[in-house]
C-alpha positions, 0 to 999 in steps of 0.5 A, spaced: 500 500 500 502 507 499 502 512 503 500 520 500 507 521 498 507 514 494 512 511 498 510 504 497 510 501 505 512 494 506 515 493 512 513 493 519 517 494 525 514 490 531 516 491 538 514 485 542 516 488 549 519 494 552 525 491 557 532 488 556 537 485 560 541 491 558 542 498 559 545 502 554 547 509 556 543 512 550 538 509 550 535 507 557 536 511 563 539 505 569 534 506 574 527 510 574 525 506 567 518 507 566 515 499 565 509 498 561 504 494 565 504 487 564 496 487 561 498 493 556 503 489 552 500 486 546 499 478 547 503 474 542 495 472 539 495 479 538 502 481 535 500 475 530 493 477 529 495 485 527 501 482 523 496 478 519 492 483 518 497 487 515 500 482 510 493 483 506 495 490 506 502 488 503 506 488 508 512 483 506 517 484 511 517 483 519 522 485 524 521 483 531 526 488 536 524 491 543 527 492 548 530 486 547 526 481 544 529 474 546 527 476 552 519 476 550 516 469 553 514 464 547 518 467 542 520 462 538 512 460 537 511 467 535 517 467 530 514 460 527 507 463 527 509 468 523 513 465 518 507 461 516 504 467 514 503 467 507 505 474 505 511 475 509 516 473 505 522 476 510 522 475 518 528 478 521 531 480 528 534 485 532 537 482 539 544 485 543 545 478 543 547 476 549 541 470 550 541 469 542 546 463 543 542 459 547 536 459 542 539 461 535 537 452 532 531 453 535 529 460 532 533 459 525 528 452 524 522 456 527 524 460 520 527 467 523 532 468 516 536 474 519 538 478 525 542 484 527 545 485 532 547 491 536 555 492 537 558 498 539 564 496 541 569 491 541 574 492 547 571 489 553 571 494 558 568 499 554 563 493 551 561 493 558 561 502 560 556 502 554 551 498 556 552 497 564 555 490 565 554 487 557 559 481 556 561 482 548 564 474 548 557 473 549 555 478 543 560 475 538 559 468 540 552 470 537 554 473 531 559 468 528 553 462 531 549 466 525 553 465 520 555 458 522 547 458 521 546 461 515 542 467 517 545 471 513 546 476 512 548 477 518 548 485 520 551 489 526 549 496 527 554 500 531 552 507 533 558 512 533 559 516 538 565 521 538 569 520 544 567 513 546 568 509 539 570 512 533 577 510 534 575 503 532 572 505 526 578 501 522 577 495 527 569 494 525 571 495 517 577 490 518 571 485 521 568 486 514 574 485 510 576 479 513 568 476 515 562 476 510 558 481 515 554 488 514 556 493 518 552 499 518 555 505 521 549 510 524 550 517 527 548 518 533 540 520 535 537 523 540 532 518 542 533 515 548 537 517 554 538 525 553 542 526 558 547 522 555 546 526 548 550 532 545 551 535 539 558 534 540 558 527 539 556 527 533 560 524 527 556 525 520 557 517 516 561 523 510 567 523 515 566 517 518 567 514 510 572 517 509 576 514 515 575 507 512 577 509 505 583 510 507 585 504 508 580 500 504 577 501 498 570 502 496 565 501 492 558 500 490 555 492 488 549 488 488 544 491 495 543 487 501 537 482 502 533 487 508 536 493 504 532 500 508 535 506 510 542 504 510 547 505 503 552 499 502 558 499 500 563 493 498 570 491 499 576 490 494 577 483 496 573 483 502 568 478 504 563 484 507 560 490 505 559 497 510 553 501 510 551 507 513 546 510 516 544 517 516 539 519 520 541 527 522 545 529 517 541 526 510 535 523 511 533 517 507 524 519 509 524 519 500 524 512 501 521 510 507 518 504 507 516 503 514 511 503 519 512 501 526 508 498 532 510 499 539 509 493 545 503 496 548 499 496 541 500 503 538 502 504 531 505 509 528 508 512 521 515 514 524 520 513 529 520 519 530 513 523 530 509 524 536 501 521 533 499 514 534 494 510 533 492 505 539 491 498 537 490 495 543 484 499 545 480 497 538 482 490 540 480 490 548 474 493 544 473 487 540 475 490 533 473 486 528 479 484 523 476 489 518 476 494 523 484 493 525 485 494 517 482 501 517 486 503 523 493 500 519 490 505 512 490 511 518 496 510 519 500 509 513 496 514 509 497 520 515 505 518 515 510 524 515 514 526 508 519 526 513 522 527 520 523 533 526 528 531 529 533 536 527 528 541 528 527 540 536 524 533 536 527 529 542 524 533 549 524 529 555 516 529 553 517 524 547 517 516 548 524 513 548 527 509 543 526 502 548 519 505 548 517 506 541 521 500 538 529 499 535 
């Protein structure tokens, strides 16, 4: 289906739950986190059945985040449900990684084709500053558990933060070169913990480009299966590719294809505007499917042609990122 602006939208981003096992800096505060009542998430018969839904309005694509997802109880039944769905021909992840090797067989054979990951860092103890305890043996136990699988292709999402990690921009492509990953840089947002946030720490993905082409040559290939927002480039000889993700400093909103759904059943057209359209209580009000599917053409019709967050999105009014979804 198309929105007013004629993007065809095709991807649906659920958040199954709103809590994770870690806490990163920029994204939730250490204490004081605001937890969604149990009876306000939507049940997993409810995430199937608005993802149902959906697929008859040409939603193709699913990816399940959080929070972290794999905490969600009945996960893997929920991924199996849903990749008997006959319209969606791509299910994928995104996890930190730290419980994705206890049920990686389980969810691969349940039919899950791809995951990201979320790795910022590759030194230890900075591993840990960034998300307040996180073990990176784990995270990379799980990455390379994928590949063995064959959930390629297998994606790492690094947030650049100047100050903190930008000085292993070089290792992170070397990863690429030597691995068959994805690595996609992604400047630094204002989403989640503000009082972690500045301007200061920003790096635009131009210079972070250039640092890697210093060492490596790049170029444009073939895209990458699940390709959104992020531009790839492979690597002279290398086995992976690069991608960068530039939400401040060049907007990708032309061609956007995405909506997204929040653990306690709202929906709405854009990370990061304010309008939702709530779900959850159509469902407790016994909203037929025919019902729900008007709710899904609101929200796609009324999305944004573009985002606000450079012109003051971002107030500690706003919903976090672990909120909304990642």
């Amino acid at each position: 289906m198309q929105d007013s602006y004629g993007r065809e939208i095709n991807y649906l981003r659920v958040s199954i739950i709103d809590r994770c096992n870690l806490r990163c800096r920029y994204c939730m505060p250490e204490e004081g986190i605001q937890k969604i009542e149990h009876h306000k998430i939507l049940s997993l018969e409810e995430i199937y059945r608005l993802i149902r839904i959906s697929s008859g309005l040409g939603i193709k694509k699913v990816r399940l985040t959080g929070g972290e997802p794999l905490i969600r109880k009945n996960i893997v039944q929920l991924v199996s449900n849903i990749a008997d769905l006959s319209g969606i021909d791509d299910l994928a992840l995104t996890t930190n990684g730290i419980l994705f090797s206890n049920m990686a067989k389980q969810l691969k054979n349940a039919g899950l084709k791809r995951v990201n990951f979320s790795m910022d860092t590759m030194v230890g103890e900075k591993f840990k500053y960034i998300t307040r305890g996180g073990n990176l043996e784990k995270v990379s136990e799980a990455v390379f558990q994928a590949l063995e699988l064959g959930m390629e292709p297998v994606k790492i999402n690094t947030v650049v933060i100047k100050g903190f990690n930008d000085s292993e921009i070089l290792d992170f492509a070397a990863l690429a070169y030597k691995y068959p990953l994805h690595i996609r840089f992604i400047e630094f947002m204002p989403v989640g913990d503000l009082l972690f946030w500045s301007q200061e720490k920003l790096i635009g993905v131009d210079e972070i480009k250039k640092k890697i082409e210093q060492e490596y040559e790049l170029y444009e290939g073939s895209k990458i299966e699940g390709n959104g927002p992020a531009k790839y480039y492979h690597m002279q000889g290398g086995s992976g590719t690069i991608g960068f993700i530039s939400p401040m400093s060049n907007h990708f909103c032309g061609s956007c294809n995405r909506i997204r759904m929040t653990a306690d059943g709202s929906l709405r057209g854009c990370l990061y505007e304010k309008a939702e359209v709530n779900l959850k209580s159509a469902l407790l009000g016994g909203a037929s499917d025919q019902e729900l599917e008007k709710l899904f053409i609101k929200t796609i019709i009324n999305k944004a042609p573009h985002h606000k967050m450079n012109s003051g999105w971002g107030s500690e009014n706003e919903r976090k990122m672990y909120q909304i979804g990642g």
